[in-house]
Structure formats: structure tokens, C-alpha cells
N, C-alpha and C positions, 0 to 999 in steps of 0.2 A: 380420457383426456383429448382435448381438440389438438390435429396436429397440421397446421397452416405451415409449407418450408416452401413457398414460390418463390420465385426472383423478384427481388425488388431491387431500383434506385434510388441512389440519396436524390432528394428533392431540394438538397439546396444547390445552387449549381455551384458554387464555390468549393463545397465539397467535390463534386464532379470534376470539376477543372482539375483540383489537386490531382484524383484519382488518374484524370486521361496523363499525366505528362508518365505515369510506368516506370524512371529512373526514379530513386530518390536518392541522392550524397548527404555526407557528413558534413558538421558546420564545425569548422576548426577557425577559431582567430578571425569570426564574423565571415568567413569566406565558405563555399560549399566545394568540397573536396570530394574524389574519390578514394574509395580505399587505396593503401600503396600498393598492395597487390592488385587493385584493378577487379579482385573476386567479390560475386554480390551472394546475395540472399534473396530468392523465391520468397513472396508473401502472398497468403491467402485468406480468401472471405470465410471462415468455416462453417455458415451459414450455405454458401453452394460451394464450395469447393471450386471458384473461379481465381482464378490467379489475378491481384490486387496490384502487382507492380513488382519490383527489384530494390534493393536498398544494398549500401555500400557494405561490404564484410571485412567492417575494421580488423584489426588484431595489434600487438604488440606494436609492432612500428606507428600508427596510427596513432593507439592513447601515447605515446610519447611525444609525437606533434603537440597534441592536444595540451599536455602536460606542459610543454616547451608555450605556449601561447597563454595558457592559463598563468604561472610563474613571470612571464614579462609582464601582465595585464598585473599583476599582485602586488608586483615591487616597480618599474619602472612604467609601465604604460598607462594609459587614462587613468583606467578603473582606480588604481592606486592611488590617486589625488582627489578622487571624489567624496565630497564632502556627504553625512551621515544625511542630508536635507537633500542633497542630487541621487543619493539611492533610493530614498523614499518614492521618490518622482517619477524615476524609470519604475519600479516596481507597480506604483500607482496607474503610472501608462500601460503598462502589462495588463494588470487586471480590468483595465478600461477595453484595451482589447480583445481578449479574451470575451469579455461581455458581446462585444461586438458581432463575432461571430461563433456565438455561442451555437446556434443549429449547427452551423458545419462541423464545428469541431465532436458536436453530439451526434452528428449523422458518421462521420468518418470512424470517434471511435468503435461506435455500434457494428459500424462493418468490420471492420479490421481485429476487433475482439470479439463476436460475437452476443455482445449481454443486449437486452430489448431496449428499445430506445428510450423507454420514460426514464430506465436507470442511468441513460446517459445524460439524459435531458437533467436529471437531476443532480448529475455529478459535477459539471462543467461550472456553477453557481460557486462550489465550495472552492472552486480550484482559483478563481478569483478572487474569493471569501480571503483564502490565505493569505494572498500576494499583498490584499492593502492592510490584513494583519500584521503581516510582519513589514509592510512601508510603514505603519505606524510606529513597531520595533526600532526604526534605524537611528530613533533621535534619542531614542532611554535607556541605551546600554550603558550601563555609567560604574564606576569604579566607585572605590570610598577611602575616606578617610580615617586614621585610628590614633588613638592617646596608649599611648602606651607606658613600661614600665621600663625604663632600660636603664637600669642604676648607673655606668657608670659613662661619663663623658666629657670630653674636652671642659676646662673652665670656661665657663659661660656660654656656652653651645645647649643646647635642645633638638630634639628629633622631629622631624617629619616628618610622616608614614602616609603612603598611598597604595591604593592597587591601580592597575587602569588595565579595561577588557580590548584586548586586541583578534584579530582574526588569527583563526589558528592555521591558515595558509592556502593550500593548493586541496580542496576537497574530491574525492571519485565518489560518486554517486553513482549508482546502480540500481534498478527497480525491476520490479516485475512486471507481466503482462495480464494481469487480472483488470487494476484499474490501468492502465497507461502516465493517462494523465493527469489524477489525483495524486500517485503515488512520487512524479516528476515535482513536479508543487510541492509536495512534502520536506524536500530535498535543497530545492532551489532558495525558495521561498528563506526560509530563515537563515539558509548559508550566507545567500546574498546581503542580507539586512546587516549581517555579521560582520561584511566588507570581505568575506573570503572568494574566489575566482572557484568556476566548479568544471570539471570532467565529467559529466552526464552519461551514460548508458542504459540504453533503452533496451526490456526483453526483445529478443528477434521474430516474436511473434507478435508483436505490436506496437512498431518504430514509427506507423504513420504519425499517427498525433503528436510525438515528439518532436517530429521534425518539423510539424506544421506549426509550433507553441513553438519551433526554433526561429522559424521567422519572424513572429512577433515579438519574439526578442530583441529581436534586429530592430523592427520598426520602431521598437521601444525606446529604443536610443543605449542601448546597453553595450560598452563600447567594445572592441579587439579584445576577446580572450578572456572574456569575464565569466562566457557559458561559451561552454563547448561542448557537442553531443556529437558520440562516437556512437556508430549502429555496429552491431557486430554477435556471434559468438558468447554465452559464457565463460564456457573453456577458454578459449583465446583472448577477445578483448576484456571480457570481467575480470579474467586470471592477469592478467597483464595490470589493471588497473587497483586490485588486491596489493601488488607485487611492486608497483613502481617505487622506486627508492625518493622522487621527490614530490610526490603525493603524502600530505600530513594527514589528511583524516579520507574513512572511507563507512559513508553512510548504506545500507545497505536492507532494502525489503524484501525477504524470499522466504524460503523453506531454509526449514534447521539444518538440513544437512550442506547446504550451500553455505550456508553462516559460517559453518565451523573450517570449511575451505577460505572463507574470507578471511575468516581470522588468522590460518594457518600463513595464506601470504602477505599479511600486516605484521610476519613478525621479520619480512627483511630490513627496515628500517624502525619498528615500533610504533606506525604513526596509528594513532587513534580511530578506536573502531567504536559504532552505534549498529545495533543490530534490532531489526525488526522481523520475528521469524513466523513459524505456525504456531497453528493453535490447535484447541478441539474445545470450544466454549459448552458449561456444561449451562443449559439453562433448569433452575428449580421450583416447580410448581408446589406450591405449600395447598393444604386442601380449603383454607378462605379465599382460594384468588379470585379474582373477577374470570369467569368463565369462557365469557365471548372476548375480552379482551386478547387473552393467553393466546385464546386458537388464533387470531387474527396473527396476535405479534410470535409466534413463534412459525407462522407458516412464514411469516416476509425472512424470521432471522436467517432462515435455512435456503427460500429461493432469490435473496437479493442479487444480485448479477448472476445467477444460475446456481448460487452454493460458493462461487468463484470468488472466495474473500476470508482472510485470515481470521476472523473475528464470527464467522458464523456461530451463530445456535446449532450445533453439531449433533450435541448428546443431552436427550431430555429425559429430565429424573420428575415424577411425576408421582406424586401421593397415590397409593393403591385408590381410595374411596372414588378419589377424581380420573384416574388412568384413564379409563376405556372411553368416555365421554370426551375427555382431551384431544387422545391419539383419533378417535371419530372425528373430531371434529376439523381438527389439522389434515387430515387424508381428504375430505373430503374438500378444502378450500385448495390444496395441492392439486387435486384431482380436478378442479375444475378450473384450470390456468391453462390457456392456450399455449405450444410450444411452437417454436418455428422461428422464421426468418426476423431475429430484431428489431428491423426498419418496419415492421409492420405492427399499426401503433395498439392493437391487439393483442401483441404478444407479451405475455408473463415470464416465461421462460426460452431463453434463444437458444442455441448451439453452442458447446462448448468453446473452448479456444481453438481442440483440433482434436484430429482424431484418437492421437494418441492419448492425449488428456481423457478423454469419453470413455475407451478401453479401461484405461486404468481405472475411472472410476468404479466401471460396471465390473473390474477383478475386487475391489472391495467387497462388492454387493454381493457376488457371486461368493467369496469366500464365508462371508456372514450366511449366506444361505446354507452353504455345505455344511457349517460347525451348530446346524439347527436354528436359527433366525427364522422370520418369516417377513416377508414384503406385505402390509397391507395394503399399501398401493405401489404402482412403478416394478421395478425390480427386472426389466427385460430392456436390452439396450433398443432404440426406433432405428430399424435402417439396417446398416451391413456393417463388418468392423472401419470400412474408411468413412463413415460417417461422424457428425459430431454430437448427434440426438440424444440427450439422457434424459428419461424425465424424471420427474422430482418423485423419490422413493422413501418410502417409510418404512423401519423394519423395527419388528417386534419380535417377543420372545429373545431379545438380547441380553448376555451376559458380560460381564466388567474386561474379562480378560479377549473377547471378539478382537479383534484387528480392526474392524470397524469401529468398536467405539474404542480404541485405544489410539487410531492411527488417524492423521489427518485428511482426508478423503479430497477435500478442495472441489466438492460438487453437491448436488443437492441431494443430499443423504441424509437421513435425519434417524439417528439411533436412539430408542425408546428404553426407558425401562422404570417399574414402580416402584417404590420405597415405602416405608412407614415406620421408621426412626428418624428424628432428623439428624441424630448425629451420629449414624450411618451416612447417610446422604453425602453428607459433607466429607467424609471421610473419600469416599467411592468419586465425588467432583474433584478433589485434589489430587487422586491418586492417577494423578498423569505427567509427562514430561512434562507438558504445558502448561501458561499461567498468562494467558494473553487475556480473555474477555470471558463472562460470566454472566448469568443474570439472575435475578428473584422475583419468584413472582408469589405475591401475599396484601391481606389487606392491612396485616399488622405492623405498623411504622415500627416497633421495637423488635420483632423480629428479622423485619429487611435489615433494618441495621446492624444485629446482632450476626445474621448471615455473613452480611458484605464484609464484616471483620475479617470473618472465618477461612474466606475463600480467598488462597491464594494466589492471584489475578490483578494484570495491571488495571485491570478495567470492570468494575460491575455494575451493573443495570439493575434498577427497580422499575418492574412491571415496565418491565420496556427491554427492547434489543436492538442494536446499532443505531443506537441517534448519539451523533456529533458535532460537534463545533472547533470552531479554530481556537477556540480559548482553552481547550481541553486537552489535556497530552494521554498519547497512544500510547503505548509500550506493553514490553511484557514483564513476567517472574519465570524462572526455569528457561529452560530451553525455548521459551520465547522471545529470548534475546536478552537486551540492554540499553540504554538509550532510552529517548523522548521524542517523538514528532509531535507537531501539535504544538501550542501551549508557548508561553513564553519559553516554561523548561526547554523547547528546542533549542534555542538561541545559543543555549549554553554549548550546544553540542558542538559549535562552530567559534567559541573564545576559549582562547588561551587569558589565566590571570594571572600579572604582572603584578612583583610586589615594590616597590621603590621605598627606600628609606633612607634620609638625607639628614645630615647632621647640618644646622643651620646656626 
């Protein structure tokens, strides 16, 4: 493996400027705030290990502001009079922005999360993609009308039945720090179209690009209190935003075991929970598939932003006849990806998010090895443990009950193993907590089909892994949560339905 980790800078200077000002505050009610304790957050590039800036360490007092600003903006302030054709418009302005400066915000994420920069370069597209999806949203949320049967009533009186879709209130948004900014857009995007006001919280290991997507907000015209982005804490500010009694919904993208803390503190008021968790996607190679294809897409599913994404091709189940030709051929495209510094437009595989991330990854690897695995390629961490270097590892000789392939790893990890029943196969891909993303890979239309039934997964793929669109909804089964991003389906997650029935 080629290993390039020199220093580089973003080359846009817009990103540079951002990076020199080293404070960053919170945007409470379109104003930039410090935290109320006045306490920040160290951020780091984990490409060198240079210190990136300070960002404010909201916590409880804080999302309360924020809540207090959102709540005015929902029932009394602009936001609240703004007609479904003045959301569109901001949101439309957003996305235009966004376009705008699309490098910086591709050059800033890449530093400040670590992934190479074409995958940021690539990200930034969808994250506007969404914004004028769901401005096209803001005019066709519509209720209905019904005839119904209701025997008895006033003489000469008849009924009139409607629903009408209203915003289901004061949303907390919370995201992780894999995509930043995808995952914000996720959130934002279809809340708003909804006409709901949101509390934002950004992971604290990747709050630059939110805060810099926070002023284009502003620029956007988006009035007092309509988005408000708290930096902070999970423990603290996420726990606090789980928890607040007048917060009605709390959209929410992490690990399972996070989710189930989300949910625990949504039960002080009941307010509506959407959950977007881990995964362990199994991908299944049938022994017609196209050959070169597979290896191609099943090396991208596992090193797209470094493994760093809930929907990875984790765990590959591979026809005996075709195994060794596969797994060769996947090692050797792994094997030959440059790893190193992001911004350098060479690089395949970047730096973790941080050190602790990179450790954890390689106690996976290291456990799979000890319970007899083998690494055909990778399997030794680059560097020392405060490093963030892992490179893309393939391990073989794996079995079902491994930790590796049972556990979400959230790096480039790719657990092997052959089959030669298919309904074994299928049996061994279900047989996990998860049920987020999946794929098939065959030449026979009636079998991909007859598969994609079988497997239970929000999401599966034929002869292909991770391609998306805004028109498609994300979700999981099992412990990958509930909920929709994506997709018109998202919209829902942001209306309450009103039923009116009038005697006339």
C-alpha cells in the first residue's frame, strides 16, 4: 500500500479564512453565541494531528436557549407566517449556496473529518440535491378529503370530513461525525419543508462544516429561530436535547447503542422519535455474477469514506466456486489505494476520524485474528496508537459468531466468508441485530429478486452498493432503527395528522 501523510492546505482560501478565525460559536435565534458556560471544545485535523480551532461546549442551558428561539420562530415569529412557496425559496437559496461554495465546504469537510477529498467533492452535490428536493416538497403536502358512513345526524345536516398535515413542532436533530454534512441536510432539509423550526447538533468531532452551512442559512434568508445549531457534548448537549420537555420530535443518526439512550430520554414528554442506527451490510455474491464488476463494487462498498458509513459492505458471503478469485481480487484493488492526508487528490483512503476511532478499529481486527481469522491484506495498524492510519483489511478464514463479523466495526474492514447453499446464505445475512443495507450480486433478474424479498434490510442493492438519491428513503429493520430519511417518506416524519369533521 502507498502511504502519502504530508501536510497539506485547503486550496480554497475561503476555506482557509474559515479555518484562521480558531473560535467557532453557536447560532442560537440567527445570532452567534457562546456557550453559557463560556467552556469550548479542542478540534482536530486527524490527518496531522494539528489543532483545527475551538468550538463552543454547549450543554443543557444552551439547547434550552435554542429550544426558547426555535418555539418563538414556530408559533409567533416570522418563520411561523411563512407561506409553503417562501420555504421553498429559502431552501432553494440554500442549495444555490451551497453550490456556490461547494470546494470549501469539500476542502473544510475533508480536513476536519478526515475522508479523501473526491469523497467529499462528491458529497457536497447531494447535500444540495436534497435542499431543492424537499423546496419542491413545501407546496404538496396536502391533506384529504373523505365520504364517509355516519348514520346518524341532525335533520338535514351532512358531514364534512378532512385531515390537514401540520408541522409536528420544535424538532432536535442530532447527527454524527462520519458524513457532517450529508447527514445535517438529512435532518434539516425535510423538517423545514414541513414548516417545523429545528435544534441541530453537530458530532463534536466534526462541527466545522455545520457551522459554516450555519451561515448560509443566515445568508439564505432563513428567519430568527428557525435553525439553531448547538456545538457541544453527546452526554450533555445530545442528552439534554433527547430530554427537553418542549422539544416534539428528535431525529437522530448514530450507533444503536446511542439510539436506545435517545429513546430512553424521549420518554420525559413522549415526543416522537426517528432513528437511523448501525449496520453490518452483508453483500452476496451468487456464482453468475459479473466478475470484474463485484471486485470493483464491493472494494468502493467497504473503503468509501474509509469504511466510515453505516451502510458499508461489511460482511461478504461469496459462492465457494467464485471465493478465492473474488477475495484476490478485492485485496488486491484495497491493496493498491494510496492512504494518507485527504486533501491530497491521490488519496483513496484518509485518516480516521481520530485516534481513538483507528484503535478501536484495529481491537476488532486484532480480536478476529486471535479467534483464528486471517488478514489477507492490512491487518497492522500505520503509525503509533495516537495515530489515525488504518488501512483497508480483508480477513479470511472467518466464522458467523467472530465479533467482527457480528459487530459493527465503522472502518474498512471487510469479513469474508464462502457459502454453497443459497438458503444457508440467506439465513447466516439475517442473522444479525441489523437490517440497514444489503446487496446482490447475480446475473439472474429472478433470483436478485427472489433474494431482495428474503433479506431483511431497509435497503438492497442489485449488482451495486451505496448509490443514492434524494428520491429514495434510508432506514433500517431491527436494531437499525425506525424512521425514513430520504424520500418523500421523510416529510412524514416531521407532520402531525389532523382529522376535522364538521357537521354542515
Amino acid at each position: 500500500m502507498n502511504i502519502e501523510t504530508e501536510y497539506l492546505k485547503p486550496s480554497d482560501p475561503d476555506a482557509q479564512a474559515f479555518l484562521d478565525r480558531q473560535q467557532h460559536r453557536m447560532f442560537i435565534n440567527n445570532e452567534w453565541v457562546d456557550a453559557a458556560s463560556g467552556e469550548q471544545i479542542e478540534t482536530f485535523n486527524p490527518a496531522t494531528g494539528e489543532l483545527l480551532g475551538k468550538i463552543a461546549a454547549g450543554d443543557s442551558d444552551d439547547v434550552d436557549r435554542a429550544v426558547k428561539a426555535a418555539r418563538h420562530a414556530l408559533e409567533e415569529g416570522e418563520w411561523s407566517r411563512f407561506t409553503p412557496r417562501q420555504r421553498e425559496a429559502v431552501l432553494w437559496k440554500l442549495a444555490d449556496l451551497v453550490d456556490k461554495h461547494r470546494q470549501e465546504l469539500a476542502e473544510l469537510e475533508t480536513i476536519d473529518q478526515g475522508k479523501p477529498i473526491y469523497v467529499s467533492q462528491a458529497e457536497v452535490p447531494i447535500i444540495s440535491e436534497d435542499f431543492r428536493f424537499y423546496a419542491g416538497m413545501c407546496t404538496k403536502i396536502e391533506g384529504e378529503t373523505f365520504t364517509t358512513s355516519i348514520d346518524w345526524l341532525p335533520e338535514g345536516k351532512e358531514v364534512f370530513s378532512y385531515t390537514s398535515k401540520e408541522p409536528v413542532g420544535v424538532v432536535g436533530a442530532i447527527v454524527p461525525w462520519n458524513s457532517p454534512l450529508i447527514m445535517a441536510a438529512f435532518k434539516l432539509a425535510p423538517a423545514l419543508a414541513a414548516g417545523c423550526s429545528v435544534v441541530l447538533k453537530p458530532a463534536e468531532l466534526t462541527s466545522l462544516t455545520t457551522i459554516r452551512l450555519a451561515e448560509l442559512i443566515k445568508e439564505a434568508g432563513f428567519p430568527p429561530g428557525a435553525v439553531n445549531i448547538v456545538t457541544g457534548y453527546g452526554h450533555t448537549a445530545g442528552a439534554a436535547i433527547a430530554a427537553h420537555p418542549d422539544i416534539d420530535k428528535v431525529a437522530f443518526t448514530g450507533s444503536t447503542n446511542t439510539g436506545r439512550a435517545i429513546m430512553d430520554g424521549a420518554k420525559s414528554n413522549l415526543k416522537k422519535v426517528s432513528l437511523e442506527l448501525g449496520g453490518k451490510s452483508p453483500m452476496i455474491f451468487l456464482e453468475d455474477c459479473n466478475i470484474e464488476q463485484a471486485i470493483a463494487g464491493a472494494a468502493n462498498a467497504i473503503s468509501w469514506n474509509n469504511g466510515q458509513i453505516c451502510l458499508a459492505g461489511s460482511r461478504l458471503y461469496a459462492h465457494k466456486n467464485i471465493f478465492d478469485q473474488l477475495v484476490e481480487g478485492i485485496s488486491n484493488v484495497l491493496g493498491s489505494m494510496t492512504i494518507g492526508n485527504g486533501l491530497n487528490p491521490e488519496t483513496a483512503i484518509g485518516p480516521m476520524v481520530s485516534p481513538t476511532q483507528a484503535n478501536r478499529i484495529m481491537s476488532y481486527v486484532q480480536s478476529g485474528l486471535e479467534d483464528g481469522a486471517e488478514a489477507d491484506i492490512g491487518g497492522q495498524k500505520i503509525g503509533s496508537d495516537s495515530g489515525c492510519y488504518v488501512p483497508p483489511t480483508v480477513m479470511v478464514n472467518t466464522n458467523h459468531d467472530m465479533s467482527c463479523v457480528q459487530e459493527e466495526i465503522f472502518g474498512p474492514v471487510l469479513s469474508c466468508m464462502p457459502f454453497d447453499d443459497i438458503d444457508e446464505v440467506i439465513k447466516l445475512a439475517n442473522d444479525s441485530i441489523y437490517g440497514l443495507g444489503a446487496s446482490v450480486w447475480t446475473e439472474s433478474h429472478s433470483s436478485a429478486i427472489k433474494l431482495s424479498k428474503q433479506i431483511k434490510s431497509g435497503t438492497v442493492w442489485i449488482n451495486s452498493h451505496l448509490i443514492f438519491d434524494a428520491s429514495l428513503p434510508i432506514g433500517g429493520y431491527k436494531q437499525s432503527g425506525f424512521g425514513r430519511d430520504r424520500g418523500v417518506q421523510a416529510v412524514e416524519n416531521y407532520l402531525e395528522t389532523k382529522t376535522v369533521i364538521s357537521t354542515i
